[in-house]
C-alpha positions in Angstrom: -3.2 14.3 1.1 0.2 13.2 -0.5 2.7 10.4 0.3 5.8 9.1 -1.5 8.9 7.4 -0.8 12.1 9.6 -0.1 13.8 10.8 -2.9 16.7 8.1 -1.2 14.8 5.9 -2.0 13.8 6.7 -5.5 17.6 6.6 -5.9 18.2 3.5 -4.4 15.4 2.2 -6.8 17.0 4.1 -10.2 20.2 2.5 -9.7 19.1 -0.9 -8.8 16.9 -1.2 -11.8 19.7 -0.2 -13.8 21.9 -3.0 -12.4 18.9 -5.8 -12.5 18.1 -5.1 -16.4 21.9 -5.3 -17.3 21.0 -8.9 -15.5 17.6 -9.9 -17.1 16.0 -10.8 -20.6 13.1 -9.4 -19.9 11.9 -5.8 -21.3 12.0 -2.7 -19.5 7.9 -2.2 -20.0 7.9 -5.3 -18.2 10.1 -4.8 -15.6 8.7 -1.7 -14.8 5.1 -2.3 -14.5 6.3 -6.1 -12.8 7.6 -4.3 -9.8 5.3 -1.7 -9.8 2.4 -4.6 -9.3 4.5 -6.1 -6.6 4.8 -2.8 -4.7 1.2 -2.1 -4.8 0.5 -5.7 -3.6 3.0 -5.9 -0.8 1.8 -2.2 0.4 -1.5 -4.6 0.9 0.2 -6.8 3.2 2.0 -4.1 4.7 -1.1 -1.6 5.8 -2.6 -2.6 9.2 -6.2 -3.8 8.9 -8.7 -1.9 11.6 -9.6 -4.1 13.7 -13.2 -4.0 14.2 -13.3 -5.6 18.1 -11.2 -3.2 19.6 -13.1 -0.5 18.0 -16.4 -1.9 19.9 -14.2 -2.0 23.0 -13.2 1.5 22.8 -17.3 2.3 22.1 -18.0 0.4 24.9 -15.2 2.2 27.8 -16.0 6.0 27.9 -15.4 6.0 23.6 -18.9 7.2 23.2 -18.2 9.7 25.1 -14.7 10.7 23.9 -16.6 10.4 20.4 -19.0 12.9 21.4 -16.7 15.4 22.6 -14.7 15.2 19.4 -18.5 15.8 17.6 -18.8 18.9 19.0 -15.5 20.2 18.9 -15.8 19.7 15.9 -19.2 21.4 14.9 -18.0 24.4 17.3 -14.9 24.7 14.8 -17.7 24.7 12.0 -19.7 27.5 13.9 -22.7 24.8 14.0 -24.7 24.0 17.5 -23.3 21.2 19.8 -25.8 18.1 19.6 -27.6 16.3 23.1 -29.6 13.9 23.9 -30.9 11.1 21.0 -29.5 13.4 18.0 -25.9 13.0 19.7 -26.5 9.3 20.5 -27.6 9.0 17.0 -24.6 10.8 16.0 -22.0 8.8 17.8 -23.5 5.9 16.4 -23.2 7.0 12.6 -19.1 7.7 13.7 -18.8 4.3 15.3 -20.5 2.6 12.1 -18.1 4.2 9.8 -15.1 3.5 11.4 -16.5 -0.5 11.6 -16.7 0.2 7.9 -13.5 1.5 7.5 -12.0 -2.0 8.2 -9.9 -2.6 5.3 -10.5 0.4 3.7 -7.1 1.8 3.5 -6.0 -1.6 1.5 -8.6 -1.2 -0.6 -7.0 1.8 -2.2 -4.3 -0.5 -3.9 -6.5 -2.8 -5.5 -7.3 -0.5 -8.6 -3.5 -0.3 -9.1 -2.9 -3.8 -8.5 -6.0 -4.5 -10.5 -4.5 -2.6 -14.0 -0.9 -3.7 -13.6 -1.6 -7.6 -12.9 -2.3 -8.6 -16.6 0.8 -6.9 -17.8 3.3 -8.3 -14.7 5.7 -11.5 -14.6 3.9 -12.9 -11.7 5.1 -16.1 -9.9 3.9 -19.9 -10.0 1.6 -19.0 -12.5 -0.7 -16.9 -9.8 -2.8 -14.8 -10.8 -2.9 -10.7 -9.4 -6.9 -11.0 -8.5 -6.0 -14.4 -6.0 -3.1 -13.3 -4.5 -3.4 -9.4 -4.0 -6.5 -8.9 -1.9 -5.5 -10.1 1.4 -8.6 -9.0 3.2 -8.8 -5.9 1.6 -12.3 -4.8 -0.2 -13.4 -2.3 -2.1 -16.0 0.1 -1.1 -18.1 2.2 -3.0 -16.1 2.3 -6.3 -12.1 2.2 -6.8 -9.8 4.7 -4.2 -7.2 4.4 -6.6 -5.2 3.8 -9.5 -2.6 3.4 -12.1 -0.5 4.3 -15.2 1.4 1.8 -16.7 4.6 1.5 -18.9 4.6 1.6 -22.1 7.2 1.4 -24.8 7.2 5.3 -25.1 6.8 6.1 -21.4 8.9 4.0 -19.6 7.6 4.9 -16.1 4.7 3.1 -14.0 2.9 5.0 -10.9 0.8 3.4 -8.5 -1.8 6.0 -6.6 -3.9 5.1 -3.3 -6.4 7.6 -3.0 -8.4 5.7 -0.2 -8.9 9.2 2.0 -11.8 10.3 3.6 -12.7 12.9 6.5 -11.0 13.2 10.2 -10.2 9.6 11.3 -9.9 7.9 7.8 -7.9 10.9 6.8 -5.2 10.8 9.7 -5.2 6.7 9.5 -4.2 7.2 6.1 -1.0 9.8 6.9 0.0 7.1 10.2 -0.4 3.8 8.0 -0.3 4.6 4.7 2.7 6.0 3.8 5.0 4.0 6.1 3.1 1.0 4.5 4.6 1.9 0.7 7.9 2.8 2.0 8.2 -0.9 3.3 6.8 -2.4 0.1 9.2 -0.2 -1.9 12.0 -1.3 0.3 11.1 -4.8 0.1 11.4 -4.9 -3.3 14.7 -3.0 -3.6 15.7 -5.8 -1.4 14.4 -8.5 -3.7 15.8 -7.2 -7.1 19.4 -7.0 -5.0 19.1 -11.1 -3.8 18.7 -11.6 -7.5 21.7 -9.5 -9.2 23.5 -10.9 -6.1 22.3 -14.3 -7.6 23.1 -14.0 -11.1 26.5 -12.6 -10.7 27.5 -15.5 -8.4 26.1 -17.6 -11.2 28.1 -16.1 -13.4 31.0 -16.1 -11.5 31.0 -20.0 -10.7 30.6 -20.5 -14.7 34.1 -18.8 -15.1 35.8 -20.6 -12.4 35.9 -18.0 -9.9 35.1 -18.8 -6.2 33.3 -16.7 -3.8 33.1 -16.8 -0.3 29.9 -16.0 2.1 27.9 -15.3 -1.3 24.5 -17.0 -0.7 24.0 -18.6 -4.0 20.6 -21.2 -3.7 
């Protein structure tokens, strides 16, 4: 499955970067992949983490039996036999052990991304990308995503969380995942405006000029 931003939103970003390098000293191949590591990071921060407890509650209140439904439904839709007894007790287990698994999984899928873009972003306090981008996320069973970077003939960065998997993983992925990078896009959009607001209030006190209600610390 595929999620991106609105194409609002990819305009909002255009013309905002356009405003913030007419602001900055630093290089477009640096801007670029800069906000595209902060995106990728906050999109940690901003997917929901499974939380393994409630899982176990929702085994233990009927969910083994909700869980066994949804196996056969399932397997009917695949024209296979429905499954009884220990081999559907076993089976409800094996679903109730990969969704305990699955904690974290979905932030996992921005850790490749975050992973290629740190060494070549302006990060802050002198922080490095590997202690600051995690945020309980782990990686399971080799990366669930990735990158390409800007470079001086490609000025364009993309971040990629492929962190999808069958039925549950697949559907938490549509509900969290893309509402997750819209926020982190948003957020940085947000960030790159408080600093062009900034600057031009700098500037603007420099020459004299007074401004009211501009929020200049």
């Amino acid at each position: 499955m595929t999620f991106r931003v609105t194409p609002q939103s990819q305009a909002e970003m255009d013309s905002t970067l356009r405003r913030y390098m007419q602001l900055t000293s630093r290089d477009a191949v640096t801007v670029v992949n800069t906000k595209a590591f902060y995106i990728a990071r906050r999109a940690v921060a901003e997917t929901p983490k499974a939380d393994s407890s409630a899982i176990r509650r929702f085994a233990g209140l009927r969910g083994g039996e909700i869980i066994g439904k949804m196996i056969n439904k399932r397997r009917g839709m695949r024209g296979e036999k429905g499954l009884y007894g220990q081999e559907m007790q076993e089976a409800v287990a094996s679903v109730i052990a990969a969704r305990l698994r699955s904690v974290s999984f979905l932030k996992s899928g921005w850790l490749p991304a975050i992973k290629a873009l740190a060494p070549l972003a302006d990060k802050i306090h002198g922080q490095s990308g590997d202690t600051i981008s995690s945020r309980g996320a782990k990686q399971y069973h080799g990366p669930k995503g990735s990158a390409s970077i800007a470079t001086a003939s490609r000025i364009g960065a993309t971040i990629i969380n492929s962190a999808s998997g069958p039925h549950e993983t697949h559907e938490a992925l549509k509900k969290y995942g893309g509402p997750a990078l819209q926020k982190a896009w948003d957020f940085e959009i947000a960030s790159m405006r408080a600093y062009i607001e900034k600057k031009l209030a700098a500037s603007a006190r420099s020459l004299g000029i007074k401004l009211a209600g501009v929020v200049t610390g």
